[in-house]
N, C-alpha and C positions, 0 to 999 in steps of 0.2 A: 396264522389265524385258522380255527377251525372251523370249517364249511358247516354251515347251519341246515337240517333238512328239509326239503320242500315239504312247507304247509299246504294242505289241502282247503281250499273256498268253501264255505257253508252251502251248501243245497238252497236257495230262493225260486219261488215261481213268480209270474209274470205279475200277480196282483201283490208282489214284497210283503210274501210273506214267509216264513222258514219251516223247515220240517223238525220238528220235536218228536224225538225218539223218549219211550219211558215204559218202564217195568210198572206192573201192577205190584201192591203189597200182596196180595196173594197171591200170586204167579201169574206168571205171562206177560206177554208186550199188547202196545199201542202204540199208534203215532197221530198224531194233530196237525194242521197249518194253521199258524198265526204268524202275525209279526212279531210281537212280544210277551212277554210270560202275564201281563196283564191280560192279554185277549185270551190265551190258551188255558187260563183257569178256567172262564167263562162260556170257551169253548168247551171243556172238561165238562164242567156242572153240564150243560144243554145234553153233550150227547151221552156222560155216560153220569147222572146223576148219582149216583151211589158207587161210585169207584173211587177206590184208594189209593192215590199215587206213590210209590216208592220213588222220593225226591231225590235221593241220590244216583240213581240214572237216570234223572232227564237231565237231555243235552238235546241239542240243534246238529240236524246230520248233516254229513258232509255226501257230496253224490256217490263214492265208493260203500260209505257206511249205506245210506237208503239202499242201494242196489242190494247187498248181504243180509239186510233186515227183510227183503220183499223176495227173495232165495229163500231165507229159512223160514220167511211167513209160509210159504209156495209149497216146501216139500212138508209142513206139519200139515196142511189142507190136503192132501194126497195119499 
């Protein structure tokens, strides 16, 4: 039988909700907290009203991914 690899857990904070990693259509990142893709539209529209999601990179990070997202946010601010 072949040993299957250890899955890494979704990133949640204490009020259950997930971290959403997502590319703009014109370039560059953002991330959101919500529970589910219902709230983070809603969240979307509020904070960034006229942004364009590039839907094929949003996903829900896991804590290594947030950690490497908030490293390469760190050193593009620098």
């Amino acid at each position: 039988m072949k040993k299957q690899p250890k899955r890494e857990s979704l990133l949640k904070n204490s009020n259950g909700q997930y971290r959403y990693l997502f590319n703009w259509q014109s370039g560059g990142f953002n991330d959101i907290w919500a529970k589910d893709l219902i709230e983070f539209k809603s969240e979307l529209k509020r904070q960034f009203p006229s942004g364009v999601v590039n839907h094929d990179t949003l996903h829900k990070a896991t804590p290594t991914e947030s950690r490497e997202w908030d490293r390469i946010g760190d050193m593009m601010c620098w």
